[in-house]
N, C-alpha and C positions, 0 to 999 in steps of 0.2 A: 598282168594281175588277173587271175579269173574269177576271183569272188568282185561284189562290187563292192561299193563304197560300206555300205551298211553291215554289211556281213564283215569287213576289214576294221572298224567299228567296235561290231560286237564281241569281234575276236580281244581287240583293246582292252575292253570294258573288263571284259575277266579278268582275265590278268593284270591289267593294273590293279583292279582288286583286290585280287585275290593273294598276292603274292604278300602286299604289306599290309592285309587285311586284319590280322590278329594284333600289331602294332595299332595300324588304325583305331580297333574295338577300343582298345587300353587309352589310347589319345583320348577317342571320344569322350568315355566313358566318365577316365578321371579329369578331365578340360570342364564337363557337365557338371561333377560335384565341385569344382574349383569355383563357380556364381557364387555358392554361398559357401565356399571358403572361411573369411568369419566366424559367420553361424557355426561351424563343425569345429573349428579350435574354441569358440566359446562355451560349444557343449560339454568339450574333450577338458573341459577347463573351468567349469562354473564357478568356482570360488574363485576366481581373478577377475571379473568381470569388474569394468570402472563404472559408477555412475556418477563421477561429477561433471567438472567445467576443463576445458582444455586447459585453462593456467593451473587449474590444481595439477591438473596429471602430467605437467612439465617440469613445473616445481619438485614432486618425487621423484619424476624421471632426471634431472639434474643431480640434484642432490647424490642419488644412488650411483648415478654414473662420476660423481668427483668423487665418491669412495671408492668404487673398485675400477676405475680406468680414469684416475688424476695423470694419465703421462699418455694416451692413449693419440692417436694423427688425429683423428676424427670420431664425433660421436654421430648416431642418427635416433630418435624418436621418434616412433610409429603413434600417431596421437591419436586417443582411440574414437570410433563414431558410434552410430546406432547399430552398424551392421558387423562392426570388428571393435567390439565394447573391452577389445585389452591393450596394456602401455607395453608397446615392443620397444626394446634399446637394443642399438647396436652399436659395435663401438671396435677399429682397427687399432690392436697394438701396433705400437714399434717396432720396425725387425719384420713383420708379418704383412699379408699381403691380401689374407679374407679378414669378412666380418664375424668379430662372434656376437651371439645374441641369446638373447634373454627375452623372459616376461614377469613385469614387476607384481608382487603382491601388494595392492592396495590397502590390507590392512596392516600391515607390515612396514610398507613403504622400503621394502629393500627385496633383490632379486629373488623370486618363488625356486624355493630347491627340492621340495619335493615332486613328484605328480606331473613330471617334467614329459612333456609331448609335442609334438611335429602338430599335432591337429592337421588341419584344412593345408597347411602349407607344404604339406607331404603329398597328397593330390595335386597341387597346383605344379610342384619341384618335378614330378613324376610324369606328366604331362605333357611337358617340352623337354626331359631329360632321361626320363625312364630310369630314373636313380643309378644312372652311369655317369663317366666323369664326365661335366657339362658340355666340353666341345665336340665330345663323341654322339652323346644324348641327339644335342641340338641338329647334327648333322644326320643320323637316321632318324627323328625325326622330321627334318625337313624333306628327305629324298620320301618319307613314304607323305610328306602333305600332298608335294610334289603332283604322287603320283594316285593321288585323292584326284587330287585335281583334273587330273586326264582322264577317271575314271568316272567322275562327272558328266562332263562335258563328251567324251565317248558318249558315255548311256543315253545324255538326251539326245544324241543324235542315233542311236539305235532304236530306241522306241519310236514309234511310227504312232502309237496311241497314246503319248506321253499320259494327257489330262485326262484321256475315260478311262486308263489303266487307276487311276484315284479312285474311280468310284466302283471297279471292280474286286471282289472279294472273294472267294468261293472256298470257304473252311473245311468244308467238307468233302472236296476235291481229291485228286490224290496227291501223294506225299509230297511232288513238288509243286505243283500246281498250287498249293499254299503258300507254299515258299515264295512263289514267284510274285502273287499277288499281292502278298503282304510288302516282300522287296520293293514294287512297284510303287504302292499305295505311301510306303514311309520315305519313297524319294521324291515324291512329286508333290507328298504334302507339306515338306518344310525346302523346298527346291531352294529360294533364295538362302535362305539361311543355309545350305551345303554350302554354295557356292561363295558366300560373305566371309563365312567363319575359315574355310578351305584356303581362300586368299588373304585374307588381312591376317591369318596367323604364318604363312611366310611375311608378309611383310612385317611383324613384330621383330625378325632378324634376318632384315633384310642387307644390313650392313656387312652382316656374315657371311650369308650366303651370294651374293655381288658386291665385294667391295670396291670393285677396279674404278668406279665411277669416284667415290672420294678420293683415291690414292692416284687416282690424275689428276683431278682437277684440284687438291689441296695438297698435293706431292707428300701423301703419308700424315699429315699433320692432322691429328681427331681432334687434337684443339681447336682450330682455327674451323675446324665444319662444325664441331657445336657452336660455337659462335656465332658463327654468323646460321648456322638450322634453328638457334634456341636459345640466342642471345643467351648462352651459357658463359659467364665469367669464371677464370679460374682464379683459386683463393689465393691472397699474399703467400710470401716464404715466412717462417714464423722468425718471429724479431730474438728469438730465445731470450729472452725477458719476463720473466713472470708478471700476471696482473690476472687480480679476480675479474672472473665472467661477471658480465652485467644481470640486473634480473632482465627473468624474459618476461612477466607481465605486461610492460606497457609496448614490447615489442607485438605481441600477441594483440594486445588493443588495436594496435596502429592495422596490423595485417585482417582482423576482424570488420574494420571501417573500409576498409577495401575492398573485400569481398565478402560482404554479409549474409549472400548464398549458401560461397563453397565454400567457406572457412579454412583453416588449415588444418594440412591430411599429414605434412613433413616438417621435422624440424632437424637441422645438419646445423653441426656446432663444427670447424676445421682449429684444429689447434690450440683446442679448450688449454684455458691458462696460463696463456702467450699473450704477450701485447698484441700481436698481430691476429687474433682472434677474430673469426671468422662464423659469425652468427645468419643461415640461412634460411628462414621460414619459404616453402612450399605449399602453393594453392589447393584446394579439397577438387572433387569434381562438381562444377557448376551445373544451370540447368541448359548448358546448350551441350548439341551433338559433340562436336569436340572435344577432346583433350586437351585444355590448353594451360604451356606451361608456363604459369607467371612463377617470378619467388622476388621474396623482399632481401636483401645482403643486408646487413647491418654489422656495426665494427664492434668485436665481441666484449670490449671493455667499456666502451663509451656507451652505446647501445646506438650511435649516431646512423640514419638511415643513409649507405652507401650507392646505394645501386636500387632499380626496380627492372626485374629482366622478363623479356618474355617479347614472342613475336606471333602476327598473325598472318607472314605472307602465306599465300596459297598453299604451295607445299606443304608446309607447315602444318595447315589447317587439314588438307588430305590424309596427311598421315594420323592426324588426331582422331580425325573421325574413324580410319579405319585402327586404329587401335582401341578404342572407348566402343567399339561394334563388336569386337574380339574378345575385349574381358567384359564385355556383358558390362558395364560401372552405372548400373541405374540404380537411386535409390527407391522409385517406383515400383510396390511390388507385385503388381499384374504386369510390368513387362518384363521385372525380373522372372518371373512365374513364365511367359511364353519364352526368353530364352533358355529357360528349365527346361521345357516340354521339347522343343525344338530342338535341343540337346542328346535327349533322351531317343527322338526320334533319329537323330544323327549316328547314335550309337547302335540303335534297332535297324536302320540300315544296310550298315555293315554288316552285323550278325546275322542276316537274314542271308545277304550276299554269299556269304562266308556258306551257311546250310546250302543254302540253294544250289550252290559249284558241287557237294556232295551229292547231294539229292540227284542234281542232274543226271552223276556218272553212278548211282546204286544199281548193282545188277539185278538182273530180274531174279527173285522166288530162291532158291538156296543156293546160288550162286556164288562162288570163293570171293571176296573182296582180295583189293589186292593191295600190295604194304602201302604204296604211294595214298590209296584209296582211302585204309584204316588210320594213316598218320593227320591224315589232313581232320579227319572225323573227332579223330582225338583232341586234335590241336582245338579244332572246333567249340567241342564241348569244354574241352580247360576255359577258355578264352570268352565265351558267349555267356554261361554260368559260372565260372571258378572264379574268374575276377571278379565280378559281385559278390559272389560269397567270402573273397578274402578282404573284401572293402568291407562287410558288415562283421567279420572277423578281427579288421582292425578295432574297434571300435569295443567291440568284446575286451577288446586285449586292454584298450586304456581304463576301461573297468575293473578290472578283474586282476591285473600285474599293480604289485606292491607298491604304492607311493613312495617307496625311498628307493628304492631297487637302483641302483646304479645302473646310468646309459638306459634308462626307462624307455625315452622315445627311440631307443634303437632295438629296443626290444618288443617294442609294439609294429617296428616295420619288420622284424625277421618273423613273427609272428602272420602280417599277411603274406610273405613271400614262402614262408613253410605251407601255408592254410593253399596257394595259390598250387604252388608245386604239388601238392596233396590231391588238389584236383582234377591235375593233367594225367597224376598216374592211376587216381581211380577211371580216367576217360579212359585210359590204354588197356585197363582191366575191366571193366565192364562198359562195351562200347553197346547203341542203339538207344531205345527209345528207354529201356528202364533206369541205361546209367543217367539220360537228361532226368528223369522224373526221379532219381533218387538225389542228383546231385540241387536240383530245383529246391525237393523237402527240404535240406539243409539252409539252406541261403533261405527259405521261409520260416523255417523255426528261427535261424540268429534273429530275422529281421522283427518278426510278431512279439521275440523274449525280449527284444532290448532292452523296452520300457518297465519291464519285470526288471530287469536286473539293474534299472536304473535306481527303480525304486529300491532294491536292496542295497545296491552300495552307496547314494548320495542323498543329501537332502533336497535337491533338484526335480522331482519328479513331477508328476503328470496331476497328482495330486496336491501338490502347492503350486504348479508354475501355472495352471489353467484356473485357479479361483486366482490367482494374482492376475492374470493379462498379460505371463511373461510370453509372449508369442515367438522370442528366439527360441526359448530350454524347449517350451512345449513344442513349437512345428519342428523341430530337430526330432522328437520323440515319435510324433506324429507320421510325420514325413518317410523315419526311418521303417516303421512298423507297416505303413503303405505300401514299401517299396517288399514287405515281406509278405505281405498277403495278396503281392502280383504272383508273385515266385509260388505261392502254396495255391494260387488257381493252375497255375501251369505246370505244375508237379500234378492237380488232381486230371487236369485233362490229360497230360502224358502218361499218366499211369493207369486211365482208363481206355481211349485211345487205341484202334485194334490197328495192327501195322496194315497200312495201304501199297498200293503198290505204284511206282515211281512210274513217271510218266518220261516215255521215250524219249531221248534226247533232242533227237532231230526236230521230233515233234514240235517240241516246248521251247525250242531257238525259233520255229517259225511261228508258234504263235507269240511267243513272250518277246519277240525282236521284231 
């Protein structure tokens, strides 16, 4: 080996970067809007918003679900909280093997058909699947956490000045010399949070990715390891015998006196309208670190309490914690706020990394770039700006696309994947410092017009939700317009901004390594 340790390292650190760095951008990016998830379909949706009591909004959610799925294997009830204020039903036909789903209109009390959107759950989907078929998604997703992961753990061991490279900054530097500082300053400032969020989201599918360890030790059988992992019961065969479902009210009592913290987040009905019914309430998240999964069975005719399931061996408890560290589930919201910011920085990481690999290899003064050079620069700017402006793009679309439109929410996602596409071919056509600073101004005007256009097409706006204290409609508004007057500072610096000249390569490995 003639390089040493450190320089075999920093060779690492790039390339595991850099290769799945534009995937990475997209994980981070949309994993970061996925906290307030919620929040973004309550926006995408303000007339659905529930404010009663959990029994009311089961009671509708029942009701609606014995009209349009009376024959249906199972139903599921998303019961709504302060932070996800809508009733989700889902419910598998017979014959079929997904769930389909819905969101109820509260004044209606029967499934919302107009105005129909993905919201928040199209970030969250996009995130660990990249809107590919899920087993494909999950698997290049995991191979680039993977190799998050190596490019981590490389970097802190290439930096030699980990913690004073934090408090170094130098803006005014040349071209990469920014780059570098900046890269430096947003990995060292949220360091654990890389490394937490890097791991505990392979482990969210981890069964996936190693399964060899259950399918020896339970010879293939995923029943018998939920079982005994989560005291998971599986439900009766159904009696096929008809018998009305019980009310859920006093079932919801009982599960309330239990846990008067977390209350219930899930409600599973198996084989609504069979004797052998099968009524499941699921715990909220409480206030310890944990995810812990209790649920109440009850027998769906009688309302009789069958079972009370739930474990706390260690394992158990490990995996909770790192899953509830993963999706961020605080209802706190100064911490929800620092794993926002944390988020943000996670994503500004990468994108820094991602320039900084160009910057490093820019030739000197009018020098031919070369295609490998131009593609990666391209890809760049698609990826570091185009994806934020096809996410504030969405949002346009749920505005702005006809409420009855048929296939709505599908036409609000080809709506960002055109807006996205849009952005990689202006990168390939105007590459450099003006295409950043033009494609910036756009992603600054959607973000600043939002709340203009909020207030033209709903009654939701910034103008009633802020004398009301609605702090979800309004920080949605807020928030988003925030996020466009970062974009319209960095469009006026880029487009003022005289082009500097790139610092040698060699150089900037030894002082930046």
């Amino acid at each position: 080996m003639k390089q040493g340790f450190r320089q075999c390292m920093a060779w690492l650190h790039t390339w595991a970067g850099l290769i799945p760095g534009w995937i990475l951008f997209a994980v981070f990016l949309t994993g970061t809007a996925s906290y307030y998830r919620g929040e973004i379909s309550a926006w995408m949706r303000p007339d659905l918003r529930f404010e009663g009591s959990a029994p009311e909004a089961t009671t509708l959610a029942v009701r609606e679900l014995q009209r349009i799925a009376p024959d249906a294997v199972s139903w599921l009830i998303g019961v709504p909280t302060a932070a996800d204020p809508l009733i989700r039903l889902y419910w598998r036909p017979k014959q079929e093997r997904r769930f389909r789903d819905a969101i109820l209109d509260p004044a209606t009390g029967r499934v919302a058909e107009r105005g129909e959107s993905k919201g928040g759950e199209f970030f969250y989907r996009f995130h660990f699947e990249l809107h590919l078929p899920p087993i494909w998604g999950r698997w290049i997703v995991g191979a680039c956490a993977m190799a998050m992961l190596v490019a981590i753990l490389s970097g802190v061991i290439t930096h030699r000045r980990i913690f004073a490279d934090f408090f170094t900054f130098r803006p005014g530097k040349a071209a990469g010399r920014s780059w570098l500082d900046a890269h430096n300053a947003l990995a060292v400032l949220a360091l654990p949070y890389h490394l937490v969020i890097t791991y505990t989201g392979l482990i969210t599918l981890m069964t996936m990715y190693m399964p060899w360890g259950v399918q020896l030790a339970y010879k293939g059988n995923q029943q018998a390891f939920l079982a005994e992992a989560l005291a998971f019961t599986a439900p009766p065969r159904p009696a096929g015998q008809p018998a009305p479902l019980t009310d859920m009210a006093p079932l919801l009592a009982t599960a309330l006196e239990r846990w008067p913290e977390a209350g219930v987040r899930r409600i599973s009905v198996q084989w609504p309208g069979d004797a052998n019914a099968t009524i499941i309430l699921s715990r909220g998240d409480g206030p310890e670190l944990a995810i812990r999964r209790r649920e109440l069975v009850f027998a769906g005719s009688s309302g009789e309490l069958r079972d009370a399931t739930g474990r706390d061996a260690p394992a158990v408890l490990t995996a909770g914690t790192a899953l509830r560290l993963h999706f961020g589930r605080f209802e706190g919201p100064v911490l929800r706020g620092l794993f926002l910011l944390s988020g943000l920085a996670g994503t500004a990481m990468v994108g820094t990394g991602l320039v900084l690999w160009a910057a490093k290899r820019a030739p000197k003064g009018a020098a031919r770039r070369g295609f490998g050079l131009r593609l990666v620069e391209a890809l760049n700017m698609g990826t570091v700006f185009g994806l934020p402006l096809a996410m504030l793009g969405f949002f346009w679309a749920n505005r702005l696309l006809p409420a009855a439109l048929p296939l709505r929410a599908e036409w609000e996602i080809r709506v960002f994947f055109a807006l996205w596409l849009l952005a990689y071919l202006h990168a390939a056509l105007r590459p450099g410092r003006r295409g950043w600073a033009e494609q910036a101004g756009v992603a600054a005007l959607l973000g600043l017009l939002l709340p203009v256009l909020n207030l033209l097409t709903t009654h939701h706006h910034l103008g009633v939700t802020l004398p009301a204290g609605d702090w979800l409609l309004a920080g949605m508004d807020l928030g988003l317009a925030g996020f466009g007057l970062a974009f319209a500072l960095a469009a006026l610096k880029l487009w003022r901004a005289p082009q500097r000249a790139a610092v040698p390569l060699g150089r900037m490995r030894a002082e930046g390594a």
